[in-house]
Structures are given as structure tokens and as C-alpha cells.
DRENVEX-990606 format. One line per 8 residues: number of its first residue (from 1); their letters; for each residue x, y, z negated of N, C-alpha, C. Coordinates in steps of 0.05 Angstrom, whole numbers, plus 5000, padded with zeros to 4 digits. Example, Ala and Ser with C-alpha at 12.3 -4.5 7.8 and 13.67 -1.06 7.14 Angstrom:
BEGIN
1 = as = 5264 4886 4844 5246 4910 4844 5264 4934 4844 | 5257 4955 4858 5273 4979 4857 5258 5001 4843;
//
This chain:
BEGIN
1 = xxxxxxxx = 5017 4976 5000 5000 5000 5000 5018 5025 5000 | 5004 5041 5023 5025 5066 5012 5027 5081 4995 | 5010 5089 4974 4992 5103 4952 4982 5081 4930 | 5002 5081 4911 4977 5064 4882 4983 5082 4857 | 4976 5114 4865 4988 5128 4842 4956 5120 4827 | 4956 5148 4804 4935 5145 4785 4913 5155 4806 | 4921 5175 4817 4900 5191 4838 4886 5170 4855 | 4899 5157 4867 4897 5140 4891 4867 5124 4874;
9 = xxxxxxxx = 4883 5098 4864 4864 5093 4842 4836 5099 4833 | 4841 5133 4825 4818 5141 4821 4800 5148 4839 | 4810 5157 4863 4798 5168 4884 4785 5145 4887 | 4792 5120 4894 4783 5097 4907 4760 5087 4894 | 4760 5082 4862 4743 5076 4846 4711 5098 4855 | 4715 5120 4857 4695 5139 4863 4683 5140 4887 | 4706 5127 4904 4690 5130 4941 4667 5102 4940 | 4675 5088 4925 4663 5063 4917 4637 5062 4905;
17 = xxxxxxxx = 4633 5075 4894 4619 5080 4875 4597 5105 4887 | 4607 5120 4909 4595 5139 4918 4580 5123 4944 | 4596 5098 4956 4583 5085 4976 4556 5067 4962 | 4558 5060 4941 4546 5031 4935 4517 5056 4919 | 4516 5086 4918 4491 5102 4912 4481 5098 4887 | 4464 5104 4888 4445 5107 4859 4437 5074 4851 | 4441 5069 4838 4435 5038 4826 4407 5039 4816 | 4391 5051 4813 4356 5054 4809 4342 5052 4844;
25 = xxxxxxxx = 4354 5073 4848 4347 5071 4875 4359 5048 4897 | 4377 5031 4892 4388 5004 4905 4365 4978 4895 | 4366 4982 4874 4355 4959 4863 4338 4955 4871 | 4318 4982 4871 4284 4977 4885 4281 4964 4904 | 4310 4961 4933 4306 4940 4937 4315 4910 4942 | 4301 4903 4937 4307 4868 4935 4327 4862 4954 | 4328 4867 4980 4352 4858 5002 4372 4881 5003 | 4379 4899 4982 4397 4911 4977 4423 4905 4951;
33 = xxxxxxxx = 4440 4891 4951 4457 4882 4931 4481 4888 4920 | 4476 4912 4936 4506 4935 4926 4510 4941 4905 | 4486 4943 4887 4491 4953 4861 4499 4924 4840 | 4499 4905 4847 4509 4882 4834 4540 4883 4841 | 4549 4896 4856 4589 4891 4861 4595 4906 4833 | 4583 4931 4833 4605 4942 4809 4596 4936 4781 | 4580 4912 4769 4569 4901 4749 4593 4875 4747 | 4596 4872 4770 4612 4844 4767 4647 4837 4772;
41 = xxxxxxxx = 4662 4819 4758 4694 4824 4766 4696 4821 4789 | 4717 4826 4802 4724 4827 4830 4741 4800 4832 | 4746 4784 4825 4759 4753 4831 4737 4731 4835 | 4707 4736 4826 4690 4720 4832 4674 4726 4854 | 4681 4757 4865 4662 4768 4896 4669 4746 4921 | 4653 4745 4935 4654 4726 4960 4648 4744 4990 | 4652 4727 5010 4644 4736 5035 4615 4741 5031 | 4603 4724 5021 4573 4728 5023 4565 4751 5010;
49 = xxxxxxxx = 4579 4758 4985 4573 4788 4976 4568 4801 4987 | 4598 4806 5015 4598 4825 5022 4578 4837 5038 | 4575 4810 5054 4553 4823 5077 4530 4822 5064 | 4519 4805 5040 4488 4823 5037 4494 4850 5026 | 4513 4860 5014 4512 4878 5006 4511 4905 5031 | 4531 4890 5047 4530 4906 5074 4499 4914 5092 | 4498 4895 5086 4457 4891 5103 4444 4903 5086 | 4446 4909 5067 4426 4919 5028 4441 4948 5043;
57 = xxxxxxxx = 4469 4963 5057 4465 4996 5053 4455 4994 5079 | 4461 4980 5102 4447 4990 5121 4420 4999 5119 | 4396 4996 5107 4370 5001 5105 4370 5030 5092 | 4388 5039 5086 4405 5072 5081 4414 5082 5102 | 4424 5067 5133 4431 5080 5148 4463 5063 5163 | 4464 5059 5185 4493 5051 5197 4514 5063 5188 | 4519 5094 5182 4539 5103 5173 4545 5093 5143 | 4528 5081 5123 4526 5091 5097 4543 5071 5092;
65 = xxxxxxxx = 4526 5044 5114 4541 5021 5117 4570 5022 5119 | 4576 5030 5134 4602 5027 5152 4621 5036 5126 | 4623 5061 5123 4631 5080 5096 4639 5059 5069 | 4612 5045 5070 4618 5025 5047 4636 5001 5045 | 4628 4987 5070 4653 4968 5079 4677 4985 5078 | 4686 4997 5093 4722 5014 5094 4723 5016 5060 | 4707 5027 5044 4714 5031 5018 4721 5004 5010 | 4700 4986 4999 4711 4956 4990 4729 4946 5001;
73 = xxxxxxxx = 4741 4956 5036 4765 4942 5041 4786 4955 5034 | 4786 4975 5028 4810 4996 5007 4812 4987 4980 | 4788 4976 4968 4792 4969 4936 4809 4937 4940 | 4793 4916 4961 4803 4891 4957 4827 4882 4971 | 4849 4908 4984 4865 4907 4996 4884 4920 4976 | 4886 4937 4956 4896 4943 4938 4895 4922 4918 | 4876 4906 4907 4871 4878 4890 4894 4862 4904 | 4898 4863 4923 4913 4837 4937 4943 4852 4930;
81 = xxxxxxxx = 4951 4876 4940 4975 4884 4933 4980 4890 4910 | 4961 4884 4887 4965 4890 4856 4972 4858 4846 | 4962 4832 4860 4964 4815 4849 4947 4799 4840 | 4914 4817 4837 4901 4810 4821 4881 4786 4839 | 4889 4789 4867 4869 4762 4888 4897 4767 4901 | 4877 4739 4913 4908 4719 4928 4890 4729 4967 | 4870 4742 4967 4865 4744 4990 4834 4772 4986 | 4827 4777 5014 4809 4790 5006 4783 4781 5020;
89 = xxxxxxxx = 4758 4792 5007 4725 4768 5009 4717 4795 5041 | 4731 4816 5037 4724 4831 5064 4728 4824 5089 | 4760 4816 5081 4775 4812 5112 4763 4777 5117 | 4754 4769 5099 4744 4741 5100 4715 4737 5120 | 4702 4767 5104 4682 4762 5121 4686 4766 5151 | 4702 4792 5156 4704 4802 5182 4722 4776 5203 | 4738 4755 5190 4736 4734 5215 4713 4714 5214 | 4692 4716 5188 4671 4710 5199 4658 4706 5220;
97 = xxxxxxxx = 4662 4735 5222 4644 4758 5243 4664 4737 5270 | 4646 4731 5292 4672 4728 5319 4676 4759 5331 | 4711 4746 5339 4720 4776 5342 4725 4802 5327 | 4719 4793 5294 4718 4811 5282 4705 4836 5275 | 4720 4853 5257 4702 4876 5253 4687 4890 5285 | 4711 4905 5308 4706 4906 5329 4685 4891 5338 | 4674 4872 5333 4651 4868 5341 4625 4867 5333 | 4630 4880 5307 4597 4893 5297 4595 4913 5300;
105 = xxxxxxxx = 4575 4923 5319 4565 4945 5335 4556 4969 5318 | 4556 4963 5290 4552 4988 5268 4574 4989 5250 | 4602 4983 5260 4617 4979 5252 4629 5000 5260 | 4629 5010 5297 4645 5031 5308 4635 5056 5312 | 4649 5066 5301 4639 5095 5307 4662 5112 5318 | 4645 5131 5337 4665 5151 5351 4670 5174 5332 | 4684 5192 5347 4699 5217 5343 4671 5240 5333 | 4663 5248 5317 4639 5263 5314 4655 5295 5315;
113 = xxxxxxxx = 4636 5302 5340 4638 5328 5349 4606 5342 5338 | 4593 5337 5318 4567 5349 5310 4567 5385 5297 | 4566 5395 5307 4569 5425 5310 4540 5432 5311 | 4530 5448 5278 4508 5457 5276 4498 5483 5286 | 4482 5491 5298 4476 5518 5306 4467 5547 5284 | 4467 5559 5301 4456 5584 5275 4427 5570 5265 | 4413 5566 5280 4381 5559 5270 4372 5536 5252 | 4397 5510 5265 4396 5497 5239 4413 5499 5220;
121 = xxxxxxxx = 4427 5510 5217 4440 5524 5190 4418 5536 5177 | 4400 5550 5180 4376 5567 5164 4358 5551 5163 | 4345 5534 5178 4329 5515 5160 4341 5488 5137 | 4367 5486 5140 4381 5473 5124 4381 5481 5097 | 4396 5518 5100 4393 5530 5070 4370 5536 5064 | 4340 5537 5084 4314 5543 5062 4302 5523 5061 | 4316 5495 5069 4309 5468 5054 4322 5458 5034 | 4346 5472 5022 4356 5464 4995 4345 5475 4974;
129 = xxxxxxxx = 4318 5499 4984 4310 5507 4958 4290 5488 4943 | 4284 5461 4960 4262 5442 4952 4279 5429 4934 | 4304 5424 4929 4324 5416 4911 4319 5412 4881 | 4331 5409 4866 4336 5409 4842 4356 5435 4835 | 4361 5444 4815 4371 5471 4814 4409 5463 4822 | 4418 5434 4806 4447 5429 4815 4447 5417 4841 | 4432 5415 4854 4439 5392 4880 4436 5428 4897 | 4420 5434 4896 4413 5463 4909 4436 5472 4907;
137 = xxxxxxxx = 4454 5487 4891 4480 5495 4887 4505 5485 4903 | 4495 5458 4893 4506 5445 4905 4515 5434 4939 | 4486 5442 4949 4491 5435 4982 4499 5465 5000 | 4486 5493 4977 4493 5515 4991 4526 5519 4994 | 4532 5519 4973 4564 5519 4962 4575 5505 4985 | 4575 5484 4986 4582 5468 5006 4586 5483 5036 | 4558 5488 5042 4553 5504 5065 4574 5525 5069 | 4566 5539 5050 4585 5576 5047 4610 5569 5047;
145 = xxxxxxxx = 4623 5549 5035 4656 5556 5029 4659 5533 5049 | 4657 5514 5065 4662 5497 5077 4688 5479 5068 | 4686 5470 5045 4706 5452 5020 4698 5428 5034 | 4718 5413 5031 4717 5386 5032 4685 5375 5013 | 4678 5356 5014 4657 5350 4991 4666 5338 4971 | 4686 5326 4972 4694 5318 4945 4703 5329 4932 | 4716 5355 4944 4730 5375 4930 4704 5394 4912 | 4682 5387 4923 4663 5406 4910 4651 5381 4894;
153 = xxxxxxxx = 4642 5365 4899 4641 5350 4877 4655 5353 4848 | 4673 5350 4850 4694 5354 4831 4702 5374 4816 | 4681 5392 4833 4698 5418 4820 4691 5426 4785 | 4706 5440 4771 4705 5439 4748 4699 5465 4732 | 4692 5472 4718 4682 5509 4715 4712 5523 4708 | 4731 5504 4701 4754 5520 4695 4774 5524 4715 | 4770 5512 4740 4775 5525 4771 4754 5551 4786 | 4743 5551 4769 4727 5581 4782 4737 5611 4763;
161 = xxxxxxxx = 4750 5626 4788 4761 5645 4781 4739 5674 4771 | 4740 5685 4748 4720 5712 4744 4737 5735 4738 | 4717 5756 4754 4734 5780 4753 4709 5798 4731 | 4718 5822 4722 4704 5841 4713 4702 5859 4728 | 4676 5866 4737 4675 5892 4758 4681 5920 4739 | 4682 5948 4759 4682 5967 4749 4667 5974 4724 | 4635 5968 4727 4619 5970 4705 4619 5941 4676 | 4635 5931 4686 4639 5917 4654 4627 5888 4662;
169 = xxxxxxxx = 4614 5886 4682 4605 5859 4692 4613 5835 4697 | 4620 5817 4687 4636 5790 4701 4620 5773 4724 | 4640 5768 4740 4631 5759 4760 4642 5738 4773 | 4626 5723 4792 4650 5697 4801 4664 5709 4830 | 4684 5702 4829 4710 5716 4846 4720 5698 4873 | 4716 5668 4845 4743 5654 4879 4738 5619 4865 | 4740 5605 4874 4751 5574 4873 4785 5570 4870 | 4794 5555 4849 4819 5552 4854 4826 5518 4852;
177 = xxxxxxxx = 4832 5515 4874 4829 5483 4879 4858 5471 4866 | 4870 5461 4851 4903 5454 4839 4907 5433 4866 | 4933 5433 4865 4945 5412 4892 4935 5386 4885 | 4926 5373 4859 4919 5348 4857 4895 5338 4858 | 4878 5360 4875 4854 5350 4885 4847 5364 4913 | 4868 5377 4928 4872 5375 4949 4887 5359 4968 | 4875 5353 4998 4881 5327 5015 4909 5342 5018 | 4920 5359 5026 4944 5364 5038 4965 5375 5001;
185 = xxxxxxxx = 4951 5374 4987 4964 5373 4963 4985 5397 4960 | 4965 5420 4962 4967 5440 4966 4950 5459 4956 | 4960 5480 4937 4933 5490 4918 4922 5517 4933 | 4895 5514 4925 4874 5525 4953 4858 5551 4941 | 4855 5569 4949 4838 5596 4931 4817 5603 4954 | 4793 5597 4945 4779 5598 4967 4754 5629 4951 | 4757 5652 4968 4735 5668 4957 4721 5666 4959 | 4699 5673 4937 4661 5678 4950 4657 5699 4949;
193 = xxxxxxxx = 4638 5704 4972 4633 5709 4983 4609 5730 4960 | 4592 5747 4971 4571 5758 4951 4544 5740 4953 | 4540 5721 4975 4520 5705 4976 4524 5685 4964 | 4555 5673 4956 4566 5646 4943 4563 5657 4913 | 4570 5677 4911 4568 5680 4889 4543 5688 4867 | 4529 5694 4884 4496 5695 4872 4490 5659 4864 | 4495 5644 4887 4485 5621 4883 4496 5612 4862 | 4521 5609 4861 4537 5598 4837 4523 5617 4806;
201 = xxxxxxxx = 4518 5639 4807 4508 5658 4783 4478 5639 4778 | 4463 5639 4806 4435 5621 4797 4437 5608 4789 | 4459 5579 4784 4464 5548 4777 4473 5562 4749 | 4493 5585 4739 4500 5585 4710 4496 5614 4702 | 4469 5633 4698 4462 5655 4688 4480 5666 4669 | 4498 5652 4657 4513 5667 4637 4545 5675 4646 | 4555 5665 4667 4575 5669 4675 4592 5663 4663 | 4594 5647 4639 4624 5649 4620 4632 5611 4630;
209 = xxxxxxxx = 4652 5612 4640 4666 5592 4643 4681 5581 4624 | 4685 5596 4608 4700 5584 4592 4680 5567 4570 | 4657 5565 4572 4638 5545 4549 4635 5525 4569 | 4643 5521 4590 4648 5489 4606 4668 5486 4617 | 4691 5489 4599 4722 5481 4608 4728 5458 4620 | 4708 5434 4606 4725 5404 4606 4690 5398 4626 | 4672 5412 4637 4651 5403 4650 4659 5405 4682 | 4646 5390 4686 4640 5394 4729 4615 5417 4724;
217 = xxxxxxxx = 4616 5426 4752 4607 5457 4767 4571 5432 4764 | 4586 5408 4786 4559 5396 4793 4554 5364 4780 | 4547 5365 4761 4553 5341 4746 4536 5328 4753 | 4532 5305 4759 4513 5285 4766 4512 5279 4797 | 4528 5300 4812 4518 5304 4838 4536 5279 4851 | 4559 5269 4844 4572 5257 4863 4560 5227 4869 | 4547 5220 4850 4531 5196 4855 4502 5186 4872 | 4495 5216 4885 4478 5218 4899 4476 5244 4915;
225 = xxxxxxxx = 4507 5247 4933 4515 5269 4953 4493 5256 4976 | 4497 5221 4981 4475 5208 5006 4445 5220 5013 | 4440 5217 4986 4406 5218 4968 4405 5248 4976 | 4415 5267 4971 4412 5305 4973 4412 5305 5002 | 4434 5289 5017 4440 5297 5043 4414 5281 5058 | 4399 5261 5055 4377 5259 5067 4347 5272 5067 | 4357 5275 5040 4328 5297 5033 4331 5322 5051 | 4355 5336 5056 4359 5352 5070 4355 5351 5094;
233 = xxxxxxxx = 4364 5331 5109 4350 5332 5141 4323 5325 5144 | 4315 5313 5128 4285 5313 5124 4270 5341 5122 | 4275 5348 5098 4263 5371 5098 4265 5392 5121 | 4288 5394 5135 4296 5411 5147 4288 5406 5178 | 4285 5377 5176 4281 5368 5200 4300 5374 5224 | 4328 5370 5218 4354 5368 5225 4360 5341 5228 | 4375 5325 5237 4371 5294 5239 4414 5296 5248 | 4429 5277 5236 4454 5264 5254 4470 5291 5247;
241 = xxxxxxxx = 4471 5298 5216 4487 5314 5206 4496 5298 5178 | 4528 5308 5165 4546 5301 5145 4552 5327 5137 | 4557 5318 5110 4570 5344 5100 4598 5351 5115 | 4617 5338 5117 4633 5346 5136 4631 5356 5159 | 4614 5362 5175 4599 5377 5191 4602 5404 5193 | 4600 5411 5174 4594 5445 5163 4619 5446 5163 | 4647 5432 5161 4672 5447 5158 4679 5441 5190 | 4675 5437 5198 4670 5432 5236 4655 5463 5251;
249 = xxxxxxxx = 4627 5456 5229 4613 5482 5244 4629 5507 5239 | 4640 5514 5207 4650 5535 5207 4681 5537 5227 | 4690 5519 5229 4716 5531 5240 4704 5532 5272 | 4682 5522 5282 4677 5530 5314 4667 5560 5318 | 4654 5561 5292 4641 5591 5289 4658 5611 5290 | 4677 5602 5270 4704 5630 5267 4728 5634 5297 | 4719 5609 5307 4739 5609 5330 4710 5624 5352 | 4689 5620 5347 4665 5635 5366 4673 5662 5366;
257 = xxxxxxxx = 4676 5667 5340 4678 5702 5329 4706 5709 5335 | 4727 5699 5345 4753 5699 5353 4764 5703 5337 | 4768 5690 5303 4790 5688 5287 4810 5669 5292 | 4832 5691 5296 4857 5666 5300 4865 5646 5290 | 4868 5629 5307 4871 5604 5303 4884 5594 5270 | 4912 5610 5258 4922 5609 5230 4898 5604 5215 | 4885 5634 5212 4865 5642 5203 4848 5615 5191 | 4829 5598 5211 4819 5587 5214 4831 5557 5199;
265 = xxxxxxxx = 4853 5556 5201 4868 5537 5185 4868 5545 5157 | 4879 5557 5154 4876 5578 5121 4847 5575 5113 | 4825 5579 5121 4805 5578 5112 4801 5551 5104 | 4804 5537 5123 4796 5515 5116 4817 5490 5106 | 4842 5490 5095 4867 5491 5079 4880 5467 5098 | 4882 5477 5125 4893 5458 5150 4922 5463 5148 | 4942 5443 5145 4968 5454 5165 4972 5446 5185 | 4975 5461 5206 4978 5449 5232 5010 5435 5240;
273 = xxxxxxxx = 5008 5414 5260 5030 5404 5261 5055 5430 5267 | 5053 5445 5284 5076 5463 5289 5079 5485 5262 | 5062 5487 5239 5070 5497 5219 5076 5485 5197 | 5072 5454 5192 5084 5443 5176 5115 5428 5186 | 5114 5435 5222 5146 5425 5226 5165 5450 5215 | 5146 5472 5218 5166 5497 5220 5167 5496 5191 | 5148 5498 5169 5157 5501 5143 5181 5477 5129 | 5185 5449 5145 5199 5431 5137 5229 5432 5140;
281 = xxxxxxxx = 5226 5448 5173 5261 5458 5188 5269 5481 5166 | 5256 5499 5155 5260 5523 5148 5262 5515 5122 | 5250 5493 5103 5265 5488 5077 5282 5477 5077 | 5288 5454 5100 5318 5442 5099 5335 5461 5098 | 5335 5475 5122 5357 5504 5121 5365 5519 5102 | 5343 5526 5097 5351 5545 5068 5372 5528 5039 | 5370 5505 5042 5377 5489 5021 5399 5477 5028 | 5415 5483 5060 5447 5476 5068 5465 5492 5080;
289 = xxxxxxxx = 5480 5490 5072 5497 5517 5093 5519 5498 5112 | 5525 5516 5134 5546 5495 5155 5571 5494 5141 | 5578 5469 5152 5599 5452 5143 5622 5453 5170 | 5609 5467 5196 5632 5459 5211 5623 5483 5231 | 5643 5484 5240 5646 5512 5263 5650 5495 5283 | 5638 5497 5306 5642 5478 5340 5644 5501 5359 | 5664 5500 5378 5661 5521 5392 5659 5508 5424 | 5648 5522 5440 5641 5516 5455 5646 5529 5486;
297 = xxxxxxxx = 5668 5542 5499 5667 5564 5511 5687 5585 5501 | 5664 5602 5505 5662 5627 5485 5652 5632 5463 | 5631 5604 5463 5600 5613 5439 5607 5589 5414 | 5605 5609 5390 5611 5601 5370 5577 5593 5356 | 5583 5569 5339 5552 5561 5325 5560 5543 5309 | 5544 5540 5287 5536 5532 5260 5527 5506 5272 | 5544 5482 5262 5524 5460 5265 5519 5449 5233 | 5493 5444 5235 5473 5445 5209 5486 5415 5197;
//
């Protein structure tokens, strides 16, 4: 494995856990058996698990499916490199399958180019007001700052930055994401906006962050991001949208509105390959000086 830090670990435990949904809502039904994997050890799971469990999220949807399988084969492929199974009940099933994974037809999915328009962006946000007051917060936030979702999942009240305005007011200012819950592991300051920040003021009227230091922004939400995100195209009557979507839509939008391309990275905490080669040449450098003079001609140069 390339990754078995604590993060890794944890991340994994949670994608898991975020695939297999609400366990009230699984159970109801009978040919759904996802919520029996994380009740039980993982050395007694079987091929057969897997796929009823697989067939139990499809009735949630092909993607929810798919999502879930890749997760269990990240947990039982890490089991195998920890020691703890001598093989895994996933990859068991998939030569099951003839031909393999590649040959279950809700198995593949393409490149999603889903780019929401202005119009369904607005029935989106005046269908999160049917919400609950944290899931509501929750899906606008999302919208407005275009964060990863896990990253807003996660977020914690003592990463939200407050300023005091001129008149004595505290107010919410900014998101400060630490490198250890960002993908590029790189710490992220994302502002709100005056509309982000109303929303965020609706979800906590008192503004003091500091009386939920050790709390999440959206507590309860990560176990039913699926559950919010369907109610939402429902309501909205939007259909073949992800929360990752919205960080798609915003960067087509900002490139619509001709923010330069950096820009557009920055917002959305991208490094692009020619600026993380240039920031990698440019730390080596700084950190060696030449060792040898080569001359060439006339032309004298530093070989690094």
C-alpha cells in the first residue's frame, strides 16, 4: 500500500461508512445488506457478502454502488497488506464475475463532465431550504465555497476564521482548512463570501466559535451526504448531479467570467502540473549551490 498512515486509515474507515449510508434507512430493506458489513469482523466476510451487499446499494443508485465496492476494495486490500486476511472476499468476487470487474456494466463509469447551469444552481439553493437547518447549511456551503465535500464534512468550528467589524460585530470571515485535511496537503483559506456567511450565521446565531472548539460545523451530516444529495434533485428536480459537480461548475464559471487560469486553481486549492514542477526545481535550487564551473566556448555556467 502506498499510504497506511493514521489519516489513510481514517479516511478509509469513513468512505466506508459513508458508502454503506444510514443503517435505519438500509435495513428497511430486506435485499439491502450493507449495513450488516460494519456490525461484523472482517475475516469471516465472504464473496457472497459482497455482492448482496452490492445489489442491497444499487437500489440507491449505480453510482452509490460502484463507490461502495472501490471503498471495500481499499479496506480489504489494506487487510491483506496489514496481515490480517490471507486474500480478499472483493477481488474474489470480481473473478467471480467472468472477465471481471470490467465486465459489470455498473461497474464503469466515464469521465463526468456534469456542469450545472445558472438555473439549476437556483432551484438547487431554493430546494435546500426544504432541508433540515444542518443539512441546509450544509449543501449551500458546499455550493458557495466549492470545497471538496469531505472537507466540509469535516469541517470543525475552530477552522472558521471571525473577524470584528468596525461597529463591534463579529463575523465569519474565512475557512481555514490545516494541510491534514487537505488532498494536496496544503493548508487552504477559503473566504466567504457575504451570502456564505449569512448562511453559516443562520446554522449558528451566536457566532462564537469558540463554545464548539472540539465540535464539527455539520455534525451528523457525513453519514447521510447520499440521503441530502437525493432529496435535493428531487426537490429541485435536477437529476445526474454530485457534489463534486459544483467544484466543476465553479471553475467553468470562473473560466466563463475569464478568471485566470492560476486564479481558478487557487480557488479551488489545484496545483497544476507546471507549478508544482516549477515550485519543486526552485526548492531544490535554493537548497544547493554549484559545485563545478564547465566552460564551454566562451559561456561560463553553474552545473547544479
Amino acid at each position: 500500500m502506498r499510504d497506511t498512515s493514521a489519516r489513510y486509515r481514517a479516511e478509509l474507515l469513513a468512505a466506508v461508512g459513508r458508502g454503506c449510508g444510514d443503517r435505519a434507512a438500509r435495513c428497511s430493506h430486506e435485499a439491502d445488506r450493507s449495513c450488516d458489513l460494519m456490525a461484523r469482523r472482517i475475516n469471516i466476510l465472504t464473496a457472497n457478502d459482497i455482492a448482496t451487499a452490492a445489489q442491497g446499494a444499487r437500489a440507491r443508485g449505480d453510482g452509490e454502488a460502484r463507490h461502495l465496492v472501490r471503498e471495500l476494495r481499499r479496506l480489504f486490500n489494506f487487510a491483506c497488506s496489514a496481515g490480517h486476511l490471507a486474500a480478499s472476499p472483493v477481488d474474489e468476487w470480481f473473478r467471480r464475475e467472468k472477465g471481471g470487474r470490467c465486465s459489470i456494466p455498473w461497474m464503469r463509469d466515464g469521465t463526468r463532465e456534469r456542469v450545472l447551469s445558472d438555473d439549476e444552481l437556483k432551484r438547487v439553493w431554493a430546494a435546500a431550504e426544504s432541508l433540515d437547518p444542518t443539512a441546509r447549511a450544509f449543501a449551500r456551503l458546499t455550493l458557495l465555497r466549492a470545497c471538496r465535500f469531505s472537507e466540509m464534512t469535516g469541517l470543525s468550528w475552530s477552522e472558521i476564521q471571525t473577524e470584528v467589524s468596525g461597529g463591534g460585530t463579529k463575523h465569519f470571515a474565512a475557512l481555514l482548512l490545516p494541510p491534514g485535511r487537505t488532498k494536496n496537503r496544503r493548508s487552504h483559506r477559503v473566504p466567504l463570501s457575504a451570502l456564505a456567511a449569512a448562511e453559516l450565521a443562520a446554522h449558528d446565531p451566536s457566532g462564537d466559535t469558540s463554545a464548539h472548539v472540539t465540535g464539527l460545523v455539520f455534525a451528523g451530516v457525513a453519514s447521510r451526504t447520499a440521503a441530502i444529495c437525493r432529496a435535493l434533485r428531487k426537490a429541485a428536480a435536477v437529476d445526474d448531479w454530485s457534489w463534486h459537480d459544483f467544484r466543476q461548475t465553479a471553475a467553468t464559471t470562473m473560466a466563463r467570467l475569464g478568471c485566470p487560469r492560476e486564479h481558478v486553481e487557487a480557488a479551488l486549492n489545484h496545483i497544476s502540473a507546471r507549478g508544482a514542477w516549477s515550485a519543486s526545481i526552485s526548492a531544490t535550487h535554493s537548497k544547493r549551490k554549484p559545485n563545478r564551473r564547465c566552460c564551454a566556448g566562451r559561456r561560463t555556467f553553474h552545473r547544479w
